[in-house]
C-alpha positions as protocol buffer text, in pm:
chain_id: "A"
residue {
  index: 1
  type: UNK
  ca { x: 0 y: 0 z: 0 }
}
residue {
  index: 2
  type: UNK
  ca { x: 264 y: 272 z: 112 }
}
residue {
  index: 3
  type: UNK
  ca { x: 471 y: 135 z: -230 }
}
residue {
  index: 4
  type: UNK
  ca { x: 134 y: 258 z: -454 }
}
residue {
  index: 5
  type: UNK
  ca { x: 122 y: 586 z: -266 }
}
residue {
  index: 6
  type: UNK
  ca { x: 463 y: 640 z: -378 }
}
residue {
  index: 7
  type: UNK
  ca { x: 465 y: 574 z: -684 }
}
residue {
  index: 8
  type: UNK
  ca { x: 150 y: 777 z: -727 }
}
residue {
  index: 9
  type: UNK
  ca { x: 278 y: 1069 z: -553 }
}
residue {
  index: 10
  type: UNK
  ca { x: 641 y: 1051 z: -787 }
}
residue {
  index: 11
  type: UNK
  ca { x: 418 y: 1040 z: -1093 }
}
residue {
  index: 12
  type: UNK
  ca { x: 208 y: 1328 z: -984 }
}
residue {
  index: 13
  type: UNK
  ca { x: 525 y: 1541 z: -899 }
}
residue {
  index: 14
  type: UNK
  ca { x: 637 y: 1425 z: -1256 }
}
residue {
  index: 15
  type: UNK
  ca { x: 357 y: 1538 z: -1418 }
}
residue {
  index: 16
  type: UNK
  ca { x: 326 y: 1857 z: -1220 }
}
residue {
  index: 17
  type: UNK
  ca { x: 668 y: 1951 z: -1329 }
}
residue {
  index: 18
  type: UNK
  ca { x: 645 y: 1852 z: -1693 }
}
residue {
  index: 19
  type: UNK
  ca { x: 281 y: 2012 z: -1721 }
}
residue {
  index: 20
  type: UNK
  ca { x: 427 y: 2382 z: -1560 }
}
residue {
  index: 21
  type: UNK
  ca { x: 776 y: 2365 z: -1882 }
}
residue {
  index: 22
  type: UNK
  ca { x: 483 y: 2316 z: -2083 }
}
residue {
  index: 23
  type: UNK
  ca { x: 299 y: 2603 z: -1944 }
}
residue {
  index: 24
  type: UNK
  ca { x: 591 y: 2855 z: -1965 }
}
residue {
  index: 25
  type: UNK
  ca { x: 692 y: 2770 z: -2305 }
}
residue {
  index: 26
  type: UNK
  ca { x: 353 y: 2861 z: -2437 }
}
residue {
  index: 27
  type: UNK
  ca { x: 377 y: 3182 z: -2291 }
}
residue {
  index: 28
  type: UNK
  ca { x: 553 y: 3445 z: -2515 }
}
residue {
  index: 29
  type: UNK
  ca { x: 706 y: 3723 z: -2432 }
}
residue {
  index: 30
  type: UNK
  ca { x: 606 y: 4079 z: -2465 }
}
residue {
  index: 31
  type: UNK
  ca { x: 798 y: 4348 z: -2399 }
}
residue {
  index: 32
  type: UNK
  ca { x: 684 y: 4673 z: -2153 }
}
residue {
  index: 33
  type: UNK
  ca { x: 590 y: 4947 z: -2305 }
}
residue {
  index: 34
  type: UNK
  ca { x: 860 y: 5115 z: -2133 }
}
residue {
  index: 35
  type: UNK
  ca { x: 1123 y: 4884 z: -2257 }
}
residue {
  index: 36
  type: UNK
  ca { x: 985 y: 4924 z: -2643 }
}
residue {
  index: 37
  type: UNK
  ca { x: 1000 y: 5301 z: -2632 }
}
residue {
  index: 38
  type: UNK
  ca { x: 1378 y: 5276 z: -2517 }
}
residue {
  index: 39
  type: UNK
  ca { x: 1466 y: 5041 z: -2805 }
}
residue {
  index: 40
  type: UNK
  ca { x: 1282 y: 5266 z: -3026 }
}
residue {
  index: 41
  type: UNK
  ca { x: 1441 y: 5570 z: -2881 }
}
residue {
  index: 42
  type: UNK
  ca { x: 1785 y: 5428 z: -2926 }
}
residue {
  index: 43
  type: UNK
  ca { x: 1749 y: 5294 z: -3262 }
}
residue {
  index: 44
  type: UNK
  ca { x: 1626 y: 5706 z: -3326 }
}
residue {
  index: 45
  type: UNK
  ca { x: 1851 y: 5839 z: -3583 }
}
residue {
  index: 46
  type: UNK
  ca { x: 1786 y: 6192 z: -3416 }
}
residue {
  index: 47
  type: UNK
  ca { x: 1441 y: 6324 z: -3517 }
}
residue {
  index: 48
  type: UNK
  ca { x: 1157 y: 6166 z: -3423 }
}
residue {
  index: 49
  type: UNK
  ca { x: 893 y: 6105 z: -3669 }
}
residue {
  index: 50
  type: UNK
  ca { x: 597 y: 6080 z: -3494 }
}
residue {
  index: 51
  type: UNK
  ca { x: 609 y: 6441 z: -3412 }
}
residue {
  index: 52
  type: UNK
  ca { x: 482 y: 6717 z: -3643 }
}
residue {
  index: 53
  type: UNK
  ca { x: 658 y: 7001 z: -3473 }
}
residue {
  index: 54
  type: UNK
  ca { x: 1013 y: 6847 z: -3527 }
}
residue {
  index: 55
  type: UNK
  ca { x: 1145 y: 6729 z: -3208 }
}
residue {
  index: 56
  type: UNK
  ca { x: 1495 y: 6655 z: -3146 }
}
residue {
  index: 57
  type: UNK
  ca { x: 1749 y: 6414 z: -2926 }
}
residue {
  index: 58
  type: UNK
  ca { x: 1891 y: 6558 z: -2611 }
}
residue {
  index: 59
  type: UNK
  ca { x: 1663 y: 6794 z: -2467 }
}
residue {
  index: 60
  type: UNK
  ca { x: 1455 y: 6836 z: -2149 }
}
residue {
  index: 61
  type: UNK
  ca { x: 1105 y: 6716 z: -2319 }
}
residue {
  index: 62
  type: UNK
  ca { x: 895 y: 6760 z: -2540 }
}
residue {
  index: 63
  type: UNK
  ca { x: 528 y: 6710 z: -2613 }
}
residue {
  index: 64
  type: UNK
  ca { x: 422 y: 6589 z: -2945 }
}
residue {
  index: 65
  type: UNK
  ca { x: 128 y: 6346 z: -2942 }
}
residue {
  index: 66
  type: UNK
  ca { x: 274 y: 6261 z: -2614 }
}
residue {
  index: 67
  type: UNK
  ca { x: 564 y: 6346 z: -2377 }
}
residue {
  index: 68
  type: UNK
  ca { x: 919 y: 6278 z: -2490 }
}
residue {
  index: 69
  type: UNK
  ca { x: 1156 y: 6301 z: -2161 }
}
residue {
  index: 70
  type: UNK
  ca { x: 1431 y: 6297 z: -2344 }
}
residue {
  index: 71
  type: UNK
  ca { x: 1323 y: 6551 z: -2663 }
}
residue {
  index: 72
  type: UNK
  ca { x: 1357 y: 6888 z: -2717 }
}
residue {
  index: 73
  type: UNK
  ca { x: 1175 y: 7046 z: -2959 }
}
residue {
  index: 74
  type: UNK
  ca { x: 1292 y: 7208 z: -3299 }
}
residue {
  index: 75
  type: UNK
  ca { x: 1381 y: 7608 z: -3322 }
}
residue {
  index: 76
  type: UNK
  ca { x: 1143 y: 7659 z: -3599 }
}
């Protein structure tokens, strides 16, 4: 009896582990929004062309559809 409750118990654990890999590589992998914007920010070639007023690298902010921490905008 204690030899079946074993075994089922080491088959459960087996299955428990084997069913939670399967679980995690199902999942895929997004990244943050935060983490996108950065990769897009460095792959910038210095203007950024979602913004109609010309913002530029290196500045305090600026606002263009949204704010841009790192943006300033253009001397038009």
């Amino acid at each position: 009896m204690k030899k079946n409750i074993l075994k089922a118990t080491v088959v459960a654990a087996f299955a428990l582990v084997a069913g939670f890999n399967v679980y995690n590589s199902q999942k895929s992998d997004v990244m943050s929004e935060l983490a996108l914007a950065n990769v897009e920010a460095l792959a910038d070639d210095g203007e950024n062309p979602m913004c109609e007023n010309g913002c530029l690298d290196n500045g305090d902010g600026c606002l263009c559809h949204y704010w841009f921490p790192t943006y300033r905008e253009a001397n038009l």
